[in-house]
C-alpha positions as CSV (number, residue, x, y, z in Angstrom):
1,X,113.2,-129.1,62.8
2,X,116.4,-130.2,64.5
3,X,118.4,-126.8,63.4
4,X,121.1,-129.7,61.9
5,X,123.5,-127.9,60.3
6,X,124.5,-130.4,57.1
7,X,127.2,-129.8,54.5
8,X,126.7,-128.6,51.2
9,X,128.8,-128.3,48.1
10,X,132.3,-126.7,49.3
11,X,134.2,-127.7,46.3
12,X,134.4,-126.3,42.8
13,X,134.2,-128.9,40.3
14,X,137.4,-129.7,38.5
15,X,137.2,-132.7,36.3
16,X,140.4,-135.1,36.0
17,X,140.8,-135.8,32.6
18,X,140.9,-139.6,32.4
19,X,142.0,-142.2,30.1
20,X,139.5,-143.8,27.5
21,X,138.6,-147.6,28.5
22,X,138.2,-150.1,26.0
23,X,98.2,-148.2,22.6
24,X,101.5,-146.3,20.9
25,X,104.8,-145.7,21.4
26,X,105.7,-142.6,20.4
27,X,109.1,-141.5,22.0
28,X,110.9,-141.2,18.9
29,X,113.5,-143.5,16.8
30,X,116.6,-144.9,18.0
31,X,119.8,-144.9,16.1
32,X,120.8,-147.8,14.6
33,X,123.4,-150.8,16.5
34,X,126.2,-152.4,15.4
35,X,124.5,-156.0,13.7
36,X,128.0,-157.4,15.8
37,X,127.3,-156.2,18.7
38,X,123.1,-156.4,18.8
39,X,122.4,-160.4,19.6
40,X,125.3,-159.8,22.5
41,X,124.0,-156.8,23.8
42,X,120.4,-158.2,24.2
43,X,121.0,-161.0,25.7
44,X,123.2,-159.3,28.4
45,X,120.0,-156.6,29.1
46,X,117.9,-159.5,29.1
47,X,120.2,-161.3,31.8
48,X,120.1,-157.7,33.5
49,X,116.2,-157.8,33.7
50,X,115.7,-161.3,34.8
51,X,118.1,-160.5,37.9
52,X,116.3,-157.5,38.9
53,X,113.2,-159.2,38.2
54,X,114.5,-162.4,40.8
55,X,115.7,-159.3,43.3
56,X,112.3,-158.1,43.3
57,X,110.6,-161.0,44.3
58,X,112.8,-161.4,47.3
59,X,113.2,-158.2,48.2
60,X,112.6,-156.6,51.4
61,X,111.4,-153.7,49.8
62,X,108.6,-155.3,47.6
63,X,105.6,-153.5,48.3
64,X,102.5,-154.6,50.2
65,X,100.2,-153.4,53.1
66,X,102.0,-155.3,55.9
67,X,105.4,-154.2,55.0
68,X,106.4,-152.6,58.0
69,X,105.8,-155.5,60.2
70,X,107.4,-158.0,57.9
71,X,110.5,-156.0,57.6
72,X,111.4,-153.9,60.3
73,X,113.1,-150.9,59.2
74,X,116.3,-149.5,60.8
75,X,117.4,-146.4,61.2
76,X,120.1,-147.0,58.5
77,X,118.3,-149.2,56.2
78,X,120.6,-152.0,56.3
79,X,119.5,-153.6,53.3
80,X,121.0,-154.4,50.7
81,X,122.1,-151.9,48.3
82,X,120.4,-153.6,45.1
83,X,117.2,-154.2,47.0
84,X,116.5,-150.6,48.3
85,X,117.3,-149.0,44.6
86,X,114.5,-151.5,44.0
87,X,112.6,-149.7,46.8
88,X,113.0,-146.3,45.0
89,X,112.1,-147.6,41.5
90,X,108.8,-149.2,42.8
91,X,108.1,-145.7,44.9
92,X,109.1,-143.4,42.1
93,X,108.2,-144.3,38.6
94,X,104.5,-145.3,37.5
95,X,103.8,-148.6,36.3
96,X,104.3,-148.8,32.4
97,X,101.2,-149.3,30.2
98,X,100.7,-153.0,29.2
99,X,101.5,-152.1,25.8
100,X,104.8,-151.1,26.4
101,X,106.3,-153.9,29.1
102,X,107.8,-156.0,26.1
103,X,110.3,-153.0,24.9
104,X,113.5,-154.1,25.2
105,X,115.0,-151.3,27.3
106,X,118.5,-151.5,25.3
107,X,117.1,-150.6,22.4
108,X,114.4,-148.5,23.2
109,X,113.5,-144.7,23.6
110,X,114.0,-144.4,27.8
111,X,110.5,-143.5,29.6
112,X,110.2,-139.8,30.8
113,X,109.0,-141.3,34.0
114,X,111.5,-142.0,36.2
115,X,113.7,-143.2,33.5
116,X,117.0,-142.0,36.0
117,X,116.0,-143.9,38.9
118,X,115.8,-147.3,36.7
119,X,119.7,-146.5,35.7
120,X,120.6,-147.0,39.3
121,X,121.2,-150.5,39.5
122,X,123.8,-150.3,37.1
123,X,125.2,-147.3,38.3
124,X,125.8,-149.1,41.4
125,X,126.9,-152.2,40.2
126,X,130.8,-151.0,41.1
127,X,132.5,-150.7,44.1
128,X,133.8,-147.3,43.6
129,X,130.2,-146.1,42.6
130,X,128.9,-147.9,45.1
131,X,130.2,-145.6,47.9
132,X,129.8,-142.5,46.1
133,X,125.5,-143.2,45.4
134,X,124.9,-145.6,48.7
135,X,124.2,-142.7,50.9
136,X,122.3,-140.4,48.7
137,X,120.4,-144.1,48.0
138,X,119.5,-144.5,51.3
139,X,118.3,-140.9,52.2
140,X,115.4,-140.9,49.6
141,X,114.5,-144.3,50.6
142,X,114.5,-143.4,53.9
143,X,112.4,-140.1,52.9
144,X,109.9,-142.3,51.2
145,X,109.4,-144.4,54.0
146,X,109.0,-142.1,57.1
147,X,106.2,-139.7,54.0
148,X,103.2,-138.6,55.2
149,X,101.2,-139.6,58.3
150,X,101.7,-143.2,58.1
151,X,105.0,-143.1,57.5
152,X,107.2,-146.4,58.9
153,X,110.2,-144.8,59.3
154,X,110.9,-142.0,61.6
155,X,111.3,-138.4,59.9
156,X,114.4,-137.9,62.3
157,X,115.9,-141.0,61.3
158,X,115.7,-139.7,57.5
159,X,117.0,-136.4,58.4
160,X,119.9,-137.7,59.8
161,X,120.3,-139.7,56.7
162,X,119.9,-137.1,54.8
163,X,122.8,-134.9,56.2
164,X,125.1,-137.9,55.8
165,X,124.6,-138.2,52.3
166,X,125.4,-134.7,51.9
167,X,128.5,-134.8,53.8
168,X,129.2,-138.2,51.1
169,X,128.7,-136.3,48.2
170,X,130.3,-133.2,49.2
171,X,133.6,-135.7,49.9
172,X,133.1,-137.6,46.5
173,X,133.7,-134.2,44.6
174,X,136.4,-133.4,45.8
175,X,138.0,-136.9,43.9
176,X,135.5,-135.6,40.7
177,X,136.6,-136.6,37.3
178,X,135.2,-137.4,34.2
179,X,134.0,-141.4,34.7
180,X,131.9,-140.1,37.9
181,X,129.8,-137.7,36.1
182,X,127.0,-140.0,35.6
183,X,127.2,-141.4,39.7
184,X,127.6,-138.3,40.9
185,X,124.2,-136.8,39.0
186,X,122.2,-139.4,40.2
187,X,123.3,-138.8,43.7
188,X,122.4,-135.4,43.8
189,X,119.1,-136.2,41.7
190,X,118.4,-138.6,44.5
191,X,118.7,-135.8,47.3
192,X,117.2,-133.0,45.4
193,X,114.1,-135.1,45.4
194,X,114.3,-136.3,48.9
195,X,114.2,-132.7,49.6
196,X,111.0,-132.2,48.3
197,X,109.7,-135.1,51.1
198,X,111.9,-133.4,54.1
199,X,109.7,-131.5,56.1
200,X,111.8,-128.4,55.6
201,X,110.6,-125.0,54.3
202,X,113.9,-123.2,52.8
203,X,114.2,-123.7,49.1
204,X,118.1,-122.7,49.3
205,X,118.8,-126.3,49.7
206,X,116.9,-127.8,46.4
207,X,118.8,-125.0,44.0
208,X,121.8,-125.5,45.3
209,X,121.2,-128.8,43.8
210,X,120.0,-127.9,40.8
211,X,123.5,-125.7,40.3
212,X,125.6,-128.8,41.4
213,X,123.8,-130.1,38.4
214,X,124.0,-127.3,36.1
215,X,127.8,-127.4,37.0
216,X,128.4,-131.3,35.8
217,X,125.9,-130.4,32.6
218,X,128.2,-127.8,31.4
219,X,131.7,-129.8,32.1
220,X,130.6,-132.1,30.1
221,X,129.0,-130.4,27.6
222,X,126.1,-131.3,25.4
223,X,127.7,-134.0,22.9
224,X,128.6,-136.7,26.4
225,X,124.5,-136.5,26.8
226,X,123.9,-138.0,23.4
227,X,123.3,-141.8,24.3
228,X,123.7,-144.8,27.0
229,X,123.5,-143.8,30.3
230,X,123.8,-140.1,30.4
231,X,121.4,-139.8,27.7
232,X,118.6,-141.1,30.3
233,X,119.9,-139.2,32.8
234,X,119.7,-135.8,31.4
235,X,116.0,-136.1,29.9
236,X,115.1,-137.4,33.6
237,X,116.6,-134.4,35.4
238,X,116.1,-131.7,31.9
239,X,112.3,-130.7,33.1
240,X,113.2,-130.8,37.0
241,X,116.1,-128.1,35.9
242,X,113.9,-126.1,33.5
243,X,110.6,-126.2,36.3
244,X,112.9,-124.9,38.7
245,X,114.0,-122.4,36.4
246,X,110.3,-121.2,35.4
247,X,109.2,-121.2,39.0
248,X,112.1,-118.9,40.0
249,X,112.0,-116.9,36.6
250,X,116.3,-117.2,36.2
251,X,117.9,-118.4,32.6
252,X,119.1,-121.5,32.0
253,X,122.0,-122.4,29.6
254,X,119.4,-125.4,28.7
255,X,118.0,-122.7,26.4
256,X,121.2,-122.5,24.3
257,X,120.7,-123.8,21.0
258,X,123.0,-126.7,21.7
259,X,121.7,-128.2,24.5
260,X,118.3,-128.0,22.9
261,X,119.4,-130.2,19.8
262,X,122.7,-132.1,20.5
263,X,121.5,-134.8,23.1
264,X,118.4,-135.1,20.7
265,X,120.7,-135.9,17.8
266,X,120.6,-139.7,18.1
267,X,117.0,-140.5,19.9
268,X,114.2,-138.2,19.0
269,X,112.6,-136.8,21.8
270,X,109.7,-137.6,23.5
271,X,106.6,-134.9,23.2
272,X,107.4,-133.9,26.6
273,X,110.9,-133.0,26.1
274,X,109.6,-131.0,23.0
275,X,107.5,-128.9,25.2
276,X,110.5,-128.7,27.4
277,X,112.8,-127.4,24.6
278,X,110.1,-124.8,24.1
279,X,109.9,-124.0,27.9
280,X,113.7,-123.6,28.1
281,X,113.4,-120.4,26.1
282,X,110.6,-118.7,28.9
283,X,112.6,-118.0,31.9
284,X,114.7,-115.8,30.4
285,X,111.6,-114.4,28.6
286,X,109.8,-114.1,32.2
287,X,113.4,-112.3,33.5
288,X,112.9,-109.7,30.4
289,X,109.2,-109.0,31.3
290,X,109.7,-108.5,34.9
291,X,112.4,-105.7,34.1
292,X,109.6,-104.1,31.7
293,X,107.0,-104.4,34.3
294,X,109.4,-102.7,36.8
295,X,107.4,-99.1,37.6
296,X,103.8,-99.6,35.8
297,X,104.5,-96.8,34.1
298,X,100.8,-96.3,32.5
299,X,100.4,-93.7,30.3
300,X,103.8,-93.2,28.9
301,X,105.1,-94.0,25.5
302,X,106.4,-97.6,25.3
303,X,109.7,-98.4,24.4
304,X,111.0,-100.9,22.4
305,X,112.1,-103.2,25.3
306,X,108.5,-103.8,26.3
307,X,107.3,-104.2,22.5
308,X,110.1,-106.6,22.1
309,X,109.5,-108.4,25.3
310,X,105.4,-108.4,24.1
311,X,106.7,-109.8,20.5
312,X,109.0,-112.7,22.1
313,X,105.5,-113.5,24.4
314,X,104.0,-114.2,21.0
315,X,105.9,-115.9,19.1
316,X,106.5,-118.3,22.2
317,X,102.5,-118.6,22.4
318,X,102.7,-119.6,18.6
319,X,105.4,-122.3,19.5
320,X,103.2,-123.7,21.8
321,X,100.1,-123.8,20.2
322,X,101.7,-125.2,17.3
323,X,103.0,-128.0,19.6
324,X,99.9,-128.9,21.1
325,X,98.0,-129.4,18.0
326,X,100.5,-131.7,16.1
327,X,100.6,-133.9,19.6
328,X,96.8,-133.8,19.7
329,X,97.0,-134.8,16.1
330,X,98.9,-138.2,17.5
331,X,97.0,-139.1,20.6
332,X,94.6,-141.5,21.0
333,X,91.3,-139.6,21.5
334,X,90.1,-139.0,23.8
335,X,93.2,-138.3,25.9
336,X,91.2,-136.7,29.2
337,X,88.1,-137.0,30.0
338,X,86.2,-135.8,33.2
339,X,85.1,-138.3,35.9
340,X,83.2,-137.3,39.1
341,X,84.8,-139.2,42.3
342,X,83.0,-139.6,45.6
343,X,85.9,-138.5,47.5
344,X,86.7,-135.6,45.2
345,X,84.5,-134.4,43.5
346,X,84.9,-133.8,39.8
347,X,87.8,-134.5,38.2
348,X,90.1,-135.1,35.2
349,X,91.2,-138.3,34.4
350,X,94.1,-139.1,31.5
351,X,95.2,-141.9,28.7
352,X,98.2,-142.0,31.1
353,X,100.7,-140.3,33.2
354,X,102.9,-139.0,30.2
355,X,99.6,-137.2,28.8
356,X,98.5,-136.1,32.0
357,X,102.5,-134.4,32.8
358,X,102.6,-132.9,28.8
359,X,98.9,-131.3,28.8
360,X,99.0,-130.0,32.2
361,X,102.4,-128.1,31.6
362,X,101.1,-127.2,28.0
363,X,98.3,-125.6,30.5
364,X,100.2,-124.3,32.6
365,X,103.0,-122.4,29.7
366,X,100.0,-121.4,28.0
367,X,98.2,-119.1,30.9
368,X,101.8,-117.7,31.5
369,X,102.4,-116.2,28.3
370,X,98.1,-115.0,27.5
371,X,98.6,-113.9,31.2
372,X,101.8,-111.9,30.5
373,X,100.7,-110.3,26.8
374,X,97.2,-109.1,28.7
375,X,99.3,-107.4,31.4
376,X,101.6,-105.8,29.4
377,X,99.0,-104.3,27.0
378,X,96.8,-103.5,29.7
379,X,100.5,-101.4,31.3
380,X,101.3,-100.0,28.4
381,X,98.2,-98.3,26.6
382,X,100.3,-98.2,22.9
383,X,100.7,-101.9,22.9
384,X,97.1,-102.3,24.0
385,X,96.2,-100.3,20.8
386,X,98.1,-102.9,18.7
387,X,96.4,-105.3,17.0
388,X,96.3,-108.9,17.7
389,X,94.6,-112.0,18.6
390,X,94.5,-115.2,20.9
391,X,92.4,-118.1,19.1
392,X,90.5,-115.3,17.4
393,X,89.4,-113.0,20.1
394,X,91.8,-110.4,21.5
395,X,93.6,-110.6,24.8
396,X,91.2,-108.6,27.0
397,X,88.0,-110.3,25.6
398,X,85.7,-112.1,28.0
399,X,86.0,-115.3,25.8
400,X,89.7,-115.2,26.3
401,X,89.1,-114.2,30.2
402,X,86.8,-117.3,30.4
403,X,89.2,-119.9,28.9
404,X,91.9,-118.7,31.0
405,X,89.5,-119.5,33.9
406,X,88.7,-123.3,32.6
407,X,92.0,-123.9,32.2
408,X,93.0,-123.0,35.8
409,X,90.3,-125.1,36.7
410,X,91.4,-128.0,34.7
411,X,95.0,-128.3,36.2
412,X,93.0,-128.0,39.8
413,X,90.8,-130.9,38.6
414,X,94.1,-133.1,37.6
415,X,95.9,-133.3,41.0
416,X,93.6,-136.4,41.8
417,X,94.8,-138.1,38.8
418,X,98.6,-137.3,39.7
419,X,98.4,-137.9,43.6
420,X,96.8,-141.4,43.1
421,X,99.2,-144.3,44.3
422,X,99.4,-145.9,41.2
423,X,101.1,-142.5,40.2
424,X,103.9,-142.8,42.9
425,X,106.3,-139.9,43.8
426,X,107.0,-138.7,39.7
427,X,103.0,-137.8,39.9
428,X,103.0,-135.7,42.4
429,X,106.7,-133.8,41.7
430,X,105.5,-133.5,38.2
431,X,102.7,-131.0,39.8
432,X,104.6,-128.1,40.8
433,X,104.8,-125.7,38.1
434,X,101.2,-126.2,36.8
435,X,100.1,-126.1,39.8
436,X,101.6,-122.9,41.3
437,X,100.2,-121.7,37.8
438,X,96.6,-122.7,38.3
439,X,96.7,-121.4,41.6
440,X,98.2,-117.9,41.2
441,X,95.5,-117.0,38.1
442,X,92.2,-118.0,40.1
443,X,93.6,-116.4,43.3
444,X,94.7,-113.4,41.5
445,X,91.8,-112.9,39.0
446,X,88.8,-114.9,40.5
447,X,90.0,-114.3,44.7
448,X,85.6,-114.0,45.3
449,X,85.0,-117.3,43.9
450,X,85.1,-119.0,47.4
451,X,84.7,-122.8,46.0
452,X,87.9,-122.2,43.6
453,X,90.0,-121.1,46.0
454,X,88.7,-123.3,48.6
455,X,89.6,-126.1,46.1
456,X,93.4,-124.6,45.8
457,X,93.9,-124.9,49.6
458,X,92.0,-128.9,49.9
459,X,94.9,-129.5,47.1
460,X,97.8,-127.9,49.3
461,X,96.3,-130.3,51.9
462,X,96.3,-133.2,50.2
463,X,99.9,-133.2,49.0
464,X,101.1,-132.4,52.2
465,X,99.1,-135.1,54.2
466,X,100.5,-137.6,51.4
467,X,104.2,-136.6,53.0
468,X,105.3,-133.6,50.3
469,X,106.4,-131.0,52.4
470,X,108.2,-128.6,50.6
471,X,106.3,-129.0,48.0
472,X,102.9,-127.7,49.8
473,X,105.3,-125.0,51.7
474,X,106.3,-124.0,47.7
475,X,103.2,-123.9,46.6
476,X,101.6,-121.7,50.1
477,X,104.6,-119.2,49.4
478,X,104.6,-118.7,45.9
479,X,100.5,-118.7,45.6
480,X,99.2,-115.9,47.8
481,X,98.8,-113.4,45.4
């Protein structure tokens, strides 16, 4: 590392009010248009599409294994604007299933994938967004390009990219109001993910972002997140925030009972972001049971905090399970399936990404709270005398010890799936909380089993050597017990 210093956010964000100017698919209804307004509205997102469809073809940053020595790359990416956002939409979202490429984006449900990053051609599109995003832009593309060990673009080069972007943001909230809240969440969406390419271990950084976005959240409040624009960008940054919230066990105000229904009031969410609105409720839950764990006081009476905390651990596994059967009930079976690759080894392989992301955190939710109700009984003998059951058995029975263990085991054998190519950068971010999960059980409760946790450090290799940085320094950190 350099030892760069690079600025953060200095300013408290005070808004300027402003004045108002004039397969399946199975993400959920969409409210209904104006029939004035429809024919004109399609037409212009059609005219939209066939521009950024003309871009990509002549693009620079079209794709292909000769890239590098067809288009030399800069130190400041002087491309055009429009054709590295085109960059980052290629790099960051998977490819849609053929079923689906004929939706007419206006008018449907937005993609979980990436569905922010696609907004960023039109957020652009004016000159005073246009200076406020072009930095923050330009550092994740830059990040993408000098990734892993055959990266094309030097890693200094992006760090110094990086650094300027902050100092760009950090100067366009100081001229905050209401009209840049959209341009200025996609600018820090775009370097909180950059960060997780930066080969730099402090984590500081990446939730000082996520409370820059927490801050423009709450300005605005829930209703401004119901449609358009800042519709699609709260569901693409909602499970980043709530991850991030899980993996460092502090509350979120996304578990309020606004923000769980009010952006939802118009477009149904997707089965993803209805796991998510469960999962918004468990970091607080997971603050709670680390204040009843405080002490392991075996042997003595237990008070009603740790009953309550045992009771809310329930209820939340209830939730859950309740979730995943209704989404089993829609999905086109089977959704996984296990393939054995010469490379890897055994492995699981999905319908698609958006199963792959829902199952794997369902996974990963589910060994936190079983995890957390055998701990607490086995800490406090009165609520181990309580009676109760996990599909059946209770919590301390081998059956429940075993599934516990295949599940683990499962989320280990999906990382293939999610680092592919085809997958881009959304698989592998999308792996951080499942598998910091994963690895914590089997080191914790199967540490003899050499293979497993053999298998935990070949994954930690593998996303590093694909350019992932933090995320392999996140998941060495938090993983060792």
């Amino acid at each position: 590392m350099t030892r760069r210093k690079c600025a953060g956010y200095n300013y408290d964000l005070i808004f300027v009010p402003m004045s108002k100017t004039g397969s399946r698919v199975r993400h959920g209804d969409v409210s209904k248009k104006s029939p004035n307004n429809k024919g004109d509205a399609r037409a212009e997102a059609r005219r939209r599409a066939a521009l950024k469809a003309e871009a990509h073809q002549q693009s620079p940053a079209r794709q292909d294994h000769h890239a590098s020595a067809l288009y030399p790359i800069s130190p400041s990416l002087h491309w055009p604007l429009q054709h590295i956002i085109l960059l980052l939409i290629q790099n960051f979202a998977p490819t849609l299933h053929p079923d689906v490429t004929d939706l007419d984006a206006a008018f449907s449900p937005p993609r979980i994938c990436g569905s922010w990053v696609e907004l960023l051609p039109d957020i652009a599109d004016t000159p005073e967004h246009e200076v406020t995003i072009a930095a923050p832009v330009r550092t994740l593309a830059m990040s993408i390009l000098a990734r892993g060990y055959h990266g094309i673009a030097p890693m200094g080069d992006a760090l110094t990219t990086h650094c300027t972007a902050l100092r760009s943001v950090n100067r366009a909230l100081v001229h905050a109001n209401q009209e840049s809240t959209n341009v200025l969440t996609a600018a820090v969406m775009c370097l909180m993910i950059s960060e997780l390419i930066l080969p730099q271990s402090d984590a500081s950084t990446s939730q000082t972002h996520v409370l820059g976005l927490q801050a423009l959240l709450k300005l605005q409040g829930p209703a401004f997140y119901v449609s358009g624009q800042a519709h699609r960008l709260f569901i693409g940054l909602r499970p980043a925030m709530i991850v991030q919230a899980i993996c460092t066990r502090n509350p979120t105000f996304l578990a309020e009972p606004t923000w769980k229904t009010v952006p939802f009031k118009l477009i149904k969410p997707a089965p993803l972001h209805q796991l998510m609105t469960i999962a918004a409720d468990l970091p607080g839950l997971l603050r709670e049971y680390d204040h009843s764990m405080v002490g392991n006081p075996h042997g003595k009476s237990v008070g009603p905090q740790p009953r309550k905390v045992l009771s809310s651990h329930l209820e939340l596994l209830h939730v859950l399970e309740n979730w995943h059967n209704n989404y089993y009930e829609q999905l086109e079976q089977p959704s996984y399936w296990h393939a054995d690759r010469k490379d890897h080894g055994p492995c699981l392989w999905f319908l698609d990404i958006t199963v792959a992301n829902c199952l794997t955190h369902y996974w990963a939710l589910w060994i936190i709270c079983v995890t957390n109700i055998r701990l607490l009984r086995a800490t406090y003998p009165d609520l181990g005398a309580l009676a109760m059951s996990i599909g059946g058995d209770v919590p301390e029975s081998t059956t429940v010890t075993k599934c516990l263990r295949e599940i683990a085991i499962s989320i280990l054998e999906s990382v293939n799936y999610l680092m592919q190519d085809d997958m881009k950068l959304y698989g592998a971010t999308s792996l951080i909380l499942p598998l910091q999960t994963a690895f914590q059980h089997l080191r914790s409760h199967h540490p003899t089993e050499k293979s497993l946790i053999e298998a935990c450090d070949n994954s930690i290799d593998s996303i590093e050597g694909k350019g992932f940085h933090y995320i392999g320094h996140f998941l060495r950190a938090t993983c060792t017990g």
